[in-house]
PDB file of N, CA, C and O in Angstrom:
ATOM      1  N   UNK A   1     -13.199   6.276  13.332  1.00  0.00           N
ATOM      2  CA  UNK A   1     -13.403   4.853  13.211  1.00  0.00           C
ATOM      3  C   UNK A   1     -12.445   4.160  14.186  1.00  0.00           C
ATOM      4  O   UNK A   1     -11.299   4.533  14.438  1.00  0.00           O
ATOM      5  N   UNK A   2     -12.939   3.333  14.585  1.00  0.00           N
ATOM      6  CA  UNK A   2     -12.140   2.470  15.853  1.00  0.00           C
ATOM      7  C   UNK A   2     -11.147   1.985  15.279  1.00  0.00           C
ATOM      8  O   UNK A   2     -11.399   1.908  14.076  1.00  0.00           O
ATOM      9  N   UNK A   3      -9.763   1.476  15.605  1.00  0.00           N
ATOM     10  CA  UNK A   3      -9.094   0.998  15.182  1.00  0.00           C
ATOM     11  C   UNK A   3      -8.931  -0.255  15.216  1.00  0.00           C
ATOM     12  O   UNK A   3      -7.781  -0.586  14.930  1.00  0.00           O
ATOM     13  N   UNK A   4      -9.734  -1.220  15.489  1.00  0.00           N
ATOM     14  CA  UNK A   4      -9.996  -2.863  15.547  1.00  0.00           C
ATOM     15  C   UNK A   4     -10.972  -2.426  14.387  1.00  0.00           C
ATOM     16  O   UNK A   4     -10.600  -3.186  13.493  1.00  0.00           O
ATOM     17  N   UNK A   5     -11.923  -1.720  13.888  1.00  0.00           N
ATOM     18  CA  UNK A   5     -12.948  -2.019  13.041  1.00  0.00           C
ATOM     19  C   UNK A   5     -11.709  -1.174  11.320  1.00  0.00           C
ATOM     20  O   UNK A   5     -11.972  -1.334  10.128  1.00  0.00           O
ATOM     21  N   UNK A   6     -10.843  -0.604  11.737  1.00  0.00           N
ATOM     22  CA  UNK A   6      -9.818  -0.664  10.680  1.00  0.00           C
ATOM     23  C   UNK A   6      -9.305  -1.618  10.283  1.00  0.00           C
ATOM     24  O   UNK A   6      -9.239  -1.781   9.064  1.00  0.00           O
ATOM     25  N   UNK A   7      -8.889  -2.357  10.969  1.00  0.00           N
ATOM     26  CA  UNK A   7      -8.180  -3.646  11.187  1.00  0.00           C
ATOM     27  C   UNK A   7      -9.423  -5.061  10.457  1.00  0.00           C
ATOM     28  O   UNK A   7      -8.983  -6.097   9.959  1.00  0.00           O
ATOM     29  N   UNK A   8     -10.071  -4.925  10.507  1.00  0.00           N
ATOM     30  CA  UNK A   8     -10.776  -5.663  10.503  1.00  0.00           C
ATOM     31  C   UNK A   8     -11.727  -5.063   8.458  1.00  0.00           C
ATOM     32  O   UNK A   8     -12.102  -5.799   7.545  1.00  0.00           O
ATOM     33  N   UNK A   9     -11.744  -4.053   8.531  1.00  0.00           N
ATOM     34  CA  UNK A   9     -12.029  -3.453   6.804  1.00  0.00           C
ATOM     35  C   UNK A   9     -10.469  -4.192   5.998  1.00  0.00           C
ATOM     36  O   UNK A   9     -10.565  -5.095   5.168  1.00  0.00           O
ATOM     37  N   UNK A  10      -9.096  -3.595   6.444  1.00  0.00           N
ATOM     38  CA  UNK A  10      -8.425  -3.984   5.877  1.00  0.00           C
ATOM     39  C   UNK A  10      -7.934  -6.257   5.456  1.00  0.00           C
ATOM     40  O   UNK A  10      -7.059  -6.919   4.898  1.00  0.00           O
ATOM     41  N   UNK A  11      -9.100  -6.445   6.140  1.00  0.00           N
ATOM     42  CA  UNK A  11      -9.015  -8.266   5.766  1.00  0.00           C
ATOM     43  C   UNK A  11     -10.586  -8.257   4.882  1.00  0.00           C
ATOM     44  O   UNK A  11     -11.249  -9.240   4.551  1.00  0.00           O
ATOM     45  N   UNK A  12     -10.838  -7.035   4.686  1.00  0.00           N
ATOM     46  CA  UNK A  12     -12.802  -6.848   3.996  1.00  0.00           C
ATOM     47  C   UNK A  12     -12.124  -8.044   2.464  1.00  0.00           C
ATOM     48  O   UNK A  12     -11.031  -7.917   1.913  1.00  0.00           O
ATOM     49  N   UNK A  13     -13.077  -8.981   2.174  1.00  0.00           N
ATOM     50  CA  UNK A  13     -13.245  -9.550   1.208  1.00  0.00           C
ATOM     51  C   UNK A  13     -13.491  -8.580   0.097  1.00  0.00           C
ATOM     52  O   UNK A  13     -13.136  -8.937  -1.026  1.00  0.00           O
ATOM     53  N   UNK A  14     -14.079  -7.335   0.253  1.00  0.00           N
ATOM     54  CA  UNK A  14     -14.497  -6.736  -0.588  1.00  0.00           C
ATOM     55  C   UNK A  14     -13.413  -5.594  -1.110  1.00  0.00           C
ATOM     56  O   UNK A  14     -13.072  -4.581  -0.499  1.00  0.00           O
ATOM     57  N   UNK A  15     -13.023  -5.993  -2.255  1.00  0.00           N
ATOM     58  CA  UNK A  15     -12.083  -5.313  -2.739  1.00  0.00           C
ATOM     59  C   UNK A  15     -12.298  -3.780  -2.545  1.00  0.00           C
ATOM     60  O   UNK A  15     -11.470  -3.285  -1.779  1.00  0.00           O
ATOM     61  N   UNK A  16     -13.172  -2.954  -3.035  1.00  0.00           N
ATOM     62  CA  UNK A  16     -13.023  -1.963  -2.971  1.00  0.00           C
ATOM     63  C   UNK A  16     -13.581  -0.680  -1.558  1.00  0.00           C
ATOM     64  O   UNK A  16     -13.743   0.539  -1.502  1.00  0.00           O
ATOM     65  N   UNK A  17     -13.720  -1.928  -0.545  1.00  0.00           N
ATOM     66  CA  UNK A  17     -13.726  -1.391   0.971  1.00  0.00           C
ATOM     67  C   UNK A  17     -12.253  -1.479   1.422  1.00  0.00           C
ATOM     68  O   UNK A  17     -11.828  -0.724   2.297  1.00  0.00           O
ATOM     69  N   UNK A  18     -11.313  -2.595   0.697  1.00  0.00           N
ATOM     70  CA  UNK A  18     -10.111  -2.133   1.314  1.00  0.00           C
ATOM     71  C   UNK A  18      -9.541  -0.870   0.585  1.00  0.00           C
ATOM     72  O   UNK A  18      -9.037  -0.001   1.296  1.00  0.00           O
ATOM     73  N   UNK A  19      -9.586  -0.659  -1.048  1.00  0.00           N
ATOM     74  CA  UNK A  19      -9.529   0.005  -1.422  1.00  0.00           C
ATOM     75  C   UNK A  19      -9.744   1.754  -0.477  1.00  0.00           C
ATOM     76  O   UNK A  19      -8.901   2.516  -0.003  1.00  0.00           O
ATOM     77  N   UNK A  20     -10.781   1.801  -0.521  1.00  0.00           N
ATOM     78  CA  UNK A  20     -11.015   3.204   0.096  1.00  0.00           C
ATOM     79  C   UNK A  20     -10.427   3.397   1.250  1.00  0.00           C
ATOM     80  O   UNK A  20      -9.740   4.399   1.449  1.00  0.00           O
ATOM     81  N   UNK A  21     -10.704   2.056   2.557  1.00  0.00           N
ATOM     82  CA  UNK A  21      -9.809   2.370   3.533  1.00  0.00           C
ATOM     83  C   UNK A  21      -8.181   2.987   2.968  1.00  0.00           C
ATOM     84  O   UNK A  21      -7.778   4.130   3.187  1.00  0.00           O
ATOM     85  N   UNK A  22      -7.553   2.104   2.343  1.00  0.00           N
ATOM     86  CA  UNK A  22      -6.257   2.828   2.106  1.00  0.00           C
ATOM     87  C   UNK A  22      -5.856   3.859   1.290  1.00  0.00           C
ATOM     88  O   UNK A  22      -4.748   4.373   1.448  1.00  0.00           O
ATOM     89  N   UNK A  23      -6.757   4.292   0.284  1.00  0.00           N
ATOM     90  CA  UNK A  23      -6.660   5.737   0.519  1.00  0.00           C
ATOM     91  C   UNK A  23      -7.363   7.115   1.140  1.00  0.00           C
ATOM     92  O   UNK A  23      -7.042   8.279   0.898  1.00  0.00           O
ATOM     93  N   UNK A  24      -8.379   6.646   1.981  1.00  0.00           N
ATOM     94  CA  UNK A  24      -8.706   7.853   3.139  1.00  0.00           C
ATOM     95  C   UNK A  24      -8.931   7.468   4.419  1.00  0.00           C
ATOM     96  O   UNK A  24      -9.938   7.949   4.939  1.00  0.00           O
ATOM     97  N   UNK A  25      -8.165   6.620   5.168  1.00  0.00           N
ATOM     98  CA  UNK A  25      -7.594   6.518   6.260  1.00  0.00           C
ATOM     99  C   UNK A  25      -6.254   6.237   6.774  1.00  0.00           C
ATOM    100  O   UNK A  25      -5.542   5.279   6.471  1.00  0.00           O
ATOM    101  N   UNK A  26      -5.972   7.271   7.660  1.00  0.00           N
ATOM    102  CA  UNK A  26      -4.887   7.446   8.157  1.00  0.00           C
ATOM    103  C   UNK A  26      -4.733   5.799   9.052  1.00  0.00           C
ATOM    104  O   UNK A  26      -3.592   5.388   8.838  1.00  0.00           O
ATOM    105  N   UNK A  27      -5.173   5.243   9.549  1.00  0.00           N
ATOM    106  CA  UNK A  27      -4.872   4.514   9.936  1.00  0.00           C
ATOM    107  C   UNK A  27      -4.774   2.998   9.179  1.00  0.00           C
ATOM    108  O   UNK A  27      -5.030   1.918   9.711  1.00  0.00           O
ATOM    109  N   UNK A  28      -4.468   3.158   8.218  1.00  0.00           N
ATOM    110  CA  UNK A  28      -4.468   2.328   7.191  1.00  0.00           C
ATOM    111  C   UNK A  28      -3.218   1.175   7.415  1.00  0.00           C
ATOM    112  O   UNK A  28      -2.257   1.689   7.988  1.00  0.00           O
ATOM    113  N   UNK A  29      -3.097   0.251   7.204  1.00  0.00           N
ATOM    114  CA  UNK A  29      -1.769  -0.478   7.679  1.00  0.00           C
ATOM    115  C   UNK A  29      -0.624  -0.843   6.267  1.00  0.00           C
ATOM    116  O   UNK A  29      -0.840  -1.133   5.091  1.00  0.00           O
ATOM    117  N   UNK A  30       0.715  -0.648   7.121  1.00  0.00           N
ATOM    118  CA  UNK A  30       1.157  -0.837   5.415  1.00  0.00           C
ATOM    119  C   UNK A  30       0.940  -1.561   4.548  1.00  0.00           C
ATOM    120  O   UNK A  30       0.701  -1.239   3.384  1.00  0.00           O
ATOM    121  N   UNK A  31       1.008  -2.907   5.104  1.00  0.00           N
ATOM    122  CA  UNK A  31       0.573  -4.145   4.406  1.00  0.00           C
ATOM    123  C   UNK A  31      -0.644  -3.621   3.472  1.00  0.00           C
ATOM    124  O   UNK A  31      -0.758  -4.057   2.327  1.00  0.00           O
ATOM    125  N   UNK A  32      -1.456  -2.769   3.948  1.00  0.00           N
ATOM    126  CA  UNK A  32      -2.699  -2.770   2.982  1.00  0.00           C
ATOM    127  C   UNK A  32      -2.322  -1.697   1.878  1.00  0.00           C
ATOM    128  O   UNK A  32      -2.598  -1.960   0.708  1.00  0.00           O
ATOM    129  N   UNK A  33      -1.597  -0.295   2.254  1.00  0.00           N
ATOM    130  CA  UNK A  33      -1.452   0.465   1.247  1.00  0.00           C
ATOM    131  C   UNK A  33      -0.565  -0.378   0.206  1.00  0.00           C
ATOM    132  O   UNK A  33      -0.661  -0.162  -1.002  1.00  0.00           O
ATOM    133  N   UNK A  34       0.305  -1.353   0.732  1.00  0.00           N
ATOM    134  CA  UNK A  34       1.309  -1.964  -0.434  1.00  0.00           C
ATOM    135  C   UNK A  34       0.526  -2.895  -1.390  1.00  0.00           C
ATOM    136  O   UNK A  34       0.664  -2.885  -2.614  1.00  0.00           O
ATOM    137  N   UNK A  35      -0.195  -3.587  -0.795  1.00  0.00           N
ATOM    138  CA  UNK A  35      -1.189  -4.864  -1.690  1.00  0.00           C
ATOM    139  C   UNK A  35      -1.860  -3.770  -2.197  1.00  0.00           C
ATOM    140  O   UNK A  35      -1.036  -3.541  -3.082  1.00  0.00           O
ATOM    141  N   UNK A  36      -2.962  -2.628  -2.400  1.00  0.00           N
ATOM    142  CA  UNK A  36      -3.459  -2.035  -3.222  1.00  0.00           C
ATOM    143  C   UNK A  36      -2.450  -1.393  -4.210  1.00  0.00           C
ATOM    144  O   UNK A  36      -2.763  -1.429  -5.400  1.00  0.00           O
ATOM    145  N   UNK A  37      -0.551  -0.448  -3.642  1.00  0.00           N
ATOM    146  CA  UNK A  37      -0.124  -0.052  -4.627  1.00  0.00           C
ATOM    147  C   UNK A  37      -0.037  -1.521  -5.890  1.00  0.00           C
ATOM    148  O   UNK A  37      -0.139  -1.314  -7.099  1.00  0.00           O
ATOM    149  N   UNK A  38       0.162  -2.922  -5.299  1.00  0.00           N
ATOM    150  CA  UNK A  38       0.792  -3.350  -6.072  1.00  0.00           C
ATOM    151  C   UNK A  38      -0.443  -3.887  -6.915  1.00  0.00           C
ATOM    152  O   UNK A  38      -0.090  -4.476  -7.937  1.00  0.00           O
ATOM    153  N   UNK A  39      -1.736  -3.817  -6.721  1.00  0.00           N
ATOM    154  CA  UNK A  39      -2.608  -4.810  -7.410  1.00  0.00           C
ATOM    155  C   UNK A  39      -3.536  -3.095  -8.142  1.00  0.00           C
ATOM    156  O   UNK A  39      -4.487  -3.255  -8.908  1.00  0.00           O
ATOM    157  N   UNK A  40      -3.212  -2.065  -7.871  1.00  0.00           N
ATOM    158  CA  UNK A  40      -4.586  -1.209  -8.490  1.00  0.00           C
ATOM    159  C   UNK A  40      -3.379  -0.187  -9.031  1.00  0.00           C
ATOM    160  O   UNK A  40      -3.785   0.859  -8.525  1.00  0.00           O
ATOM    161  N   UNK A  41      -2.496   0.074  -9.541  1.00  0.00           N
ATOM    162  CA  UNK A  41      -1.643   1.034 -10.348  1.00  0.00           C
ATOM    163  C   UNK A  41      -2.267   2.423 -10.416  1.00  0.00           C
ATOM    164  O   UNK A  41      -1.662   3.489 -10.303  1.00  0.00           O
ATOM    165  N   UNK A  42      -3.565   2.246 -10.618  1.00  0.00           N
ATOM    166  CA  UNK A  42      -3.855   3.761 -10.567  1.00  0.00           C
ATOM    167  C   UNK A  42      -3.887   4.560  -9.464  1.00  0.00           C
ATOM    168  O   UNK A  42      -3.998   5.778  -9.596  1.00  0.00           O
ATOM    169  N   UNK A  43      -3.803   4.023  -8.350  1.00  0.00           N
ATOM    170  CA  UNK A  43      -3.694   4.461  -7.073  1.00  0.00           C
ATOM    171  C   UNK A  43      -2.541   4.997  -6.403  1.00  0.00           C
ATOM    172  O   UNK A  43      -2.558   5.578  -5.317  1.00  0.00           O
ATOM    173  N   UNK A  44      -1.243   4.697  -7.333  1.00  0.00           N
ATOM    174  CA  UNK A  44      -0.056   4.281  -6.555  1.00  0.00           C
ATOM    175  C   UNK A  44       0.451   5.960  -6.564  1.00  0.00           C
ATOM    176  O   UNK A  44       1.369   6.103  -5.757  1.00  0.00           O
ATOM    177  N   UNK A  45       0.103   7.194  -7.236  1.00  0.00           N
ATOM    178  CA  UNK A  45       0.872   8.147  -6.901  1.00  0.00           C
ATOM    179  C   UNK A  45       0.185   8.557  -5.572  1.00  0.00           C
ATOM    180  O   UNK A  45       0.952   8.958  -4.696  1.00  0.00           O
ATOM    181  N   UNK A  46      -1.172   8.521  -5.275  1.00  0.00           N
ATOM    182  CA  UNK A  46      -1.396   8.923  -4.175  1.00  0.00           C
ATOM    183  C   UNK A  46      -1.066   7.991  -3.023  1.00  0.00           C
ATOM    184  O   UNK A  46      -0.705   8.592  -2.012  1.00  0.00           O
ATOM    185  N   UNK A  47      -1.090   7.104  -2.962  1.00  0.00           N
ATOM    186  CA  UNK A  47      -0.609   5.794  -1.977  1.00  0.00           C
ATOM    187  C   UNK A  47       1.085   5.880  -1.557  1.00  0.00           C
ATOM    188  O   UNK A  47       1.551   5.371  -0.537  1.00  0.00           O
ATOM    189  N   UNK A  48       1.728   6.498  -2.391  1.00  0.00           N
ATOM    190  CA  UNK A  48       3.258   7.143  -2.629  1.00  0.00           C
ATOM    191  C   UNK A  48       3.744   8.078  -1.493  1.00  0.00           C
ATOM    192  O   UNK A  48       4.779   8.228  -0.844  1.00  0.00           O
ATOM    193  N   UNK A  49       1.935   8.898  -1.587  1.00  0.00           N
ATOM    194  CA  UNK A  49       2.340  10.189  -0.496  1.00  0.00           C
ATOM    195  C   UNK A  49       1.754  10.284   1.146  1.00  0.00           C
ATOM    196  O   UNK A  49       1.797  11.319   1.812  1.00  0.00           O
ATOM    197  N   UNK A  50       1.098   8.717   1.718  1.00  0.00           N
ATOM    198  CA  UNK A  50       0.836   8.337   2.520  1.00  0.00           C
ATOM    199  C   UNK A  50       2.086   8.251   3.511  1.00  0.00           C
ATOM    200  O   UNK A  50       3.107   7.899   2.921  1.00  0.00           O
ATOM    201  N   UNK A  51       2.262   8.506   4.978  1.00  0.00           N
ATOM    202  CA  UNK A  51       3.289   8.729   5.603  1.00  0.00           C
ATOM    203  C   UNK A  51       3.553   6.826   6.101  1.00  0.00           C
ATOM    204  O   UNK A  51       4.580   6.381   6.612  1.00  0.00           O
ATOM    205  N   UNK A  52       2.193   5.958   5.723  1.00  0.00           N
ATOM    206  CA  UNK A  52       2.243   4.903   6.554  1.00  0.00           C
ATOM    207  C   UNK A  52       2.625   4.101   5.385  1.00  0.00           C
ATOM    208  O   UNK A  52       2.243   2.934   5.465  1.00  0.00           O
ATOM    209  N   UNK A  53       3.329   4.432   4.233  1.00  0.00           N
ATOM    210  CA  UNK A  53       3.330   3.002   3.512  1.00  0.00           C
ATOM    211  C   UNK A  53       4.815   2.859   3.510  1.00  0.00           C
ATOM    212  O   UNK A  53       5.610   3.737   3.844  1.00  0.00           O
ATOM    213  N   UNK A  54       5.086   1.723   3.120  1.00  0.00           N
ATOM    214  CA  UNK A  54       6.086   0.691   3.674  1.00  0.00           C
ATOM    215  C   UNK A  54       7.208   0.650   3.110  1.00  0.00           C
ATOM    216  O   UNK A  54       7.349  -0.353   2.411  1.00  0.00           O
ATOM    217  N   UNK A  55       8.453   1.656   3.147  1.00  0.00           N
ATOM    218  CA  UNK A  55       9.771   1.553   2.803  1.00  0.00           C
ATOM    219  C   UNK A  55      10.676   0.546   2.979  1.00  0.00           C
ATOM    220  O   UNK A  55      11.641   0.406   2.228  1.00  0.00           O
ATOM    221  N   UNK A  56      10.377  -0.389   4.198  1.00  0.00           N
ATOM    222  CA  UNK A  56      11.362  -1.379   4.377  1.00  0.00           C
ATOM    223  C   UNK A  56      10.368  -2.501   4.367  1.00  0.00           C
ATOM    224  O   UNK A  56       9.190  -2.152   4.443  1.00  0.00           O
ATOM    225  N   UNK A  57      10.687  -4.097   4.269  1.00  0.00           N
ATOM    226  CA  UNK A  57      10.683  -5.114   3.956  1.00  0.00           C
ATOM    227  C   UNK A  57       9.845  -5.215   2.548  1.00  0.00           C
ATOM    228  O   UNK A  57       8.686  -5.628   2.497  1.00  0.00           O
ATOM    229  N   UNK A  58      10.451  -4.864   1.643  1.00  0.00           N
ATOM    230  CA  UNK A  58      10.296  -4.754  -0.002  1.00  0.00           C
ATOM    231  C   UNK A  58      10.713  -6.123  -0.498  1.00  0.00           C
ATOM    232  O   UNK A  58       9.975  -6.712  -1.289  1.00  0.00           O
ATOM    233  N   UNK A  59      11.698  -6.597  -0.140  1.00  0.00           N
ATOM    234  CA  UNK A  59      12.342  -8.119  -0.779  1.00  0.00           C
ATOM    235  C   UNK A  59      11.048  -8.914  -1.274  1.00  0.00           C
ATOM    236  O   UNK A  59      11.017  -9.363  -2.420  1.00  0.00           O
ATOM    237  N   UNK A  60      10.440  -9.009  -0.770  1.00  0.00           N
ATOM    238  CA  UNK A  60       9.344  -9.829  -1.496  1.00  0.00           C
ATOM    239  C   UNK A  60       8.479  -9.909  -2.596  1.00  0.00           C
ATOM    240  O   UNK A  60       7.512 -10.611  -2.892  1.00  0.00           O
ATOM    241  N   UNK A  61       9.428  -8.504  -3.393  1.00  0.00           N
ATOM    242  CA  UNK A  61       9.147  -7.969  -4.656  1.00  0.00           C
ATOM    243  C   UNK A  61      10.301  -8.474  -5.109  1.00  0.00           C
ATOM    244  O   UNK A  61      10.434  -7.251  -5.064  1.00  0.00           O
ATOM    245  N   UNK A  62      11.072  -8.884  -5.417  1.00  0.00           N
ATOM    246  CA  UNK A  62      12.251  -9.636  -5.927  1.00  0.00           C
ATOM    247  C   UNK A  62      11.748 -10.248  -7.121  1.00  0.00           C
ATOM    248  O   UNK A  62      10.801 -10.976  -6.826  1.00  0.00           O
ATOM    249  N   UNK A  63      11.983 -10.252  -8.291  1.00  0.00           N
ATOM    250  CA  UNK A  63      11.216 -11.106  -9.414  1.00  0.00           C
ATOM    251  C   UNK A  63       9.674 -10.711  -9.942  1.00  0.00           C
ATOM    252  O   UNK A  63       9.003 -11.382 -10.725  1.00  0.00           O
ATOM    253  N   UNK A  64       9.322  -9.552  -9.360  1.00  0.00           N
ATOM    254  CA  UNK A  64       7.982  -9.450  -9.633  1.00  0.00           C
ATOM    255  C   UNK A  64       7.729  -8.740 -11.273  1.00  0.00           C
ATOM    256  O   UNK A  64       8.459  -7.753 -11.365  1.00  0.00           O
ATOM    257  N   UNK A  65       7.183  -8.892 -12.138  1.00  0.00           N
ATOM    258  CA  UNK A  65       7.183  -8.718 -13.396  1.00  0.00           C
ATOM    259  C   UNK A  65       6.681  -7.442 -13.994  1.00  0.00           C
ATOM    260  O   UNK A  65       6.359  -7.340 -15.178  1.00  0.00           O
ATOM    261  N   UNK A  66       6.607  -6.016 -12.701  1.00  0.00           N
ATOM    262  CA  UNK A  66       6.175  -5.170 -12.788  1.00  0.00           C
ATOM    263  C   UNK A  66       7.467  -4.445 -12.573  1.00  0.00           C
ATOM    264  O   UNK A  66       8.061  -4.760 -11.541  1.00  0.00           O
ATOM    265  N   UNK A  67       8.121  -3.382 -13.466  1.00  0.00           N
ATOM    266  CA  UNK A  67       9.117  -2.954 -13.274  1.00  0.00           C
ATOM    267  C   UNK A  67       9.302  -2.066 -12.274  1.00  0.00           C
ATOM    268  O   UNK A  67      10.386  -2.022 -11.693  1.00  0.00           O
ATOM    269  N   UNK A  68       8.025  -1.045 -11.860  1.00  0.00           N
ATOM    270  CA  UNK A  68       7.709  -0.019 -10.718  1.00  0.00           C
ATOM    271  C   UNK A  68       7.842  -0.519  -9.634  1.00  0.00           C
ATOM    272  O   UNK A  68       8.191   0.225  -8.717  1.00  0.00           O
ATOM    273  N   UNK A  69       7.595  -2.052  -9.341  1.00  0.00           N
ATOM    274  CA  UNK A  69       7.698  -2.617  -7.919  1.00  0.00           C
ATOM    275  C   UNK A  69       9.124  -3.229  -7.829  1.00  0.00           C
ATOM    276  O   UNK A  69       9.682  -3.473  -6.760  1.00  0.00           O
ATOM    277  N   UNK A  70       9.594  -3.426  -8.915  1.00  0.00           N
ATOM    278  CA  UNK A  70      11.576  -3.602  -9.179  1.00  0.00           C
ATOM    279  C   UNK A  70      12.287  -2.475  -8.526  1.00  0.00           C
ATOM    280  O   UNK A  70      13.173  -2.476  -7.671  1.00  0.00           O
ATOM    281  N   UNK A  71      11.489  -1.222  -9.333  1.00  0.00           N
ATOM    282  CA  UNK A  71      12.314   0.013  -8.788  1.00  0.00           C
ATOM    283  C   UNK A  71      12.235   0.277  -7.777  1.00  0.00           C
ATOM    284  O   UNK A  71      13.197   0.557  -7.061  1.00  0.00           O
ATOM    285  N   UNK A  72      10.360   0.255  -7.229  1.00  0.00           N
ATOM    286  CA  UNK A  72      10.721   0.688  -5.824  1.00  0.00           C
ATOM    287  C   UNK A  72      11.292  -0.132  -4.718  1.00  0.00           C
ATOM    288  O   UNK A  72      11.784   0.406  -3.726  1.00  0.00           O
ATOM    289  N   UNK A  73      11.227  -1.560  -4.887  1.00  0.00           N
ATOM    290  CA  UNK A  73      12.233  -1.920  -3.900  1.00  0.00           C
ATOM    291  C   UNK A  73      13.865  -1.651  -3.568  1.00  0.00           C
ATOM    292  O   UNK A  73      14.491  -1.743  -2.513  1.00  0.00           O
ATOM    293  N   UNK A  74      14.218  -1.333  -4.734  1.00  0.00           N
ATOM    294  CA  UNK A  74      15.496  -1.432  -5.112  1.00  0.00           C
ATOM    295  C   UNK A  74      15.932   0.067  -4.564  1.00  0.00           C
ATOM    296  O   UNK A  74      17.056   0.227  -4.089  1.00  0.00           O
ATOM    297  N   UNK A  75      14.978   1.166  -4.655  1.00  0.00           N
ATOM    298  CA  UNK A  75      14.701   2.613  -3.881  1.00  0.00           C
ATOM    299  C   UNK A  75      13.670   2.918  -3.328  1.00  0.00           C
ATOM    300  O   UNK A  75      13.062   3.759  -3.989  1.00  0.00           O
ATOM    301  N   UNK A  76      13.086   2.587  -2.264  1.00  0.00           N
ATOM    302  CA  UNK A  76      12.049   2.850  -1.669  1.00  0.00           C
ATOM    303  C   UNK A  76      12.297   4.624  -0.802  1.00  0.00           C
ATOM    304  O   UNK A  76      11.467   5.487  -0.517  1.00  0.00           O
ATOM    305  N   UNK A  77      13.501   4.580  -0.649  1.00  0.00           N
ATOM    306  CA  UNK A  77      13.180   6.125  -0.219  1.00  0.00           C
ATOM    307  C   UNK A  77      13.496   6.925  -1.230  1.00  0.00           C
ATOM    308  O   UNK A  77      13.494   8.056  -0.744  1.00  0.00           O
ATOM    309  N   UNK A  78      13.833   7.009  -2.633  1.00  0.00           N
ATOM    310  CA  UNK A  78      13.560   8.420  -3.262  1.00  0.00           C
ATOM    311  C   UNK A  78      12.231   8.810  -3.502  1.00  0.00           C
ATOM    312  O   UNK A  78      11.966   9.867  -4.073  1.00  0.00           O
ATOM    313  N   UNK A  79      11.373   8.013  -3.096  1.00  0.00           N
ATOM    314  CA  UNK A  79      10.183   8.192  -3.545  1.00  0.00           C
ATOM    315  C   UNK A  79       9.176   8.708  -2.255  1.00  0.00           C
ATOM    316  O   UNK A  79       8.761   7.832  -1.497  1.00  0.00           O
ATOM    317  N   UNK A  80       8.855   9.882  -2.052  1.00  0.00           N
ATOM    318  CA  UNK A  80       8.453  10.682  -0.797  1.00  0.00           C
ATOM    319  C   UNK A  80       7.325  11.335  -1.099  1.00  0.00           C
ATOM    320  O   UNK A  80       6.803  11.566  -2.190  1.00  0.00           O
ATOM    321  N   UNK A  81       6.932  11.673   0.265  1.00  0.00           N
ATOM    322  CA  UNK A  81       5.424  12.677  -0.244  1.00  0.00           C
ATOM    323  C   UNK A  81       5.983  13.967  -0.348  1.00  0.00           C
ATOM    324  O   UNK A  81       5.276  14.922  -0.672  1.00  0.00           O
TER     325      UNK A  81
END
């Protein structure tokens, strides 16, 4: 798949086309694996072991009312594939 037509699934209105992009494409962008870990929970151990999702700029989880997205900002690297 081209990587402009990746780019372009990951803004898909359709929830569960971004969905699939981010978990079976490698070219997935972090921004997208993070908005699915943080909005679909059931996804998040495999989304965990993706090499492209997003260890640094976490702060924007600061206050968020989900304790898993507390922790992982607070440790984003113990958590590895």
């Amino acid at each position: 798949m081209p990587v402009e037509l990746v780019g372009t699934l990951a803004l898909d209105d359709d929830e569960e086309a971004r969905i699939r992009l981010a978990c079976h494409h490698g070219l997935a962008p972090p921004y997208l694996l993070l908005d699915i870990f943080v909005t679909r929970p059931a996804h998040r151990p495999h989304l965990l072991t993706l090499p492209a999702f997003p260890r640094t700029g976490l702060t924007h989880l600061i206050g968020h009312p989900d304790p898993v997205l507390l922790w992982l900002m607070r440790n984003p690297f113990l958590v590895t594939a």
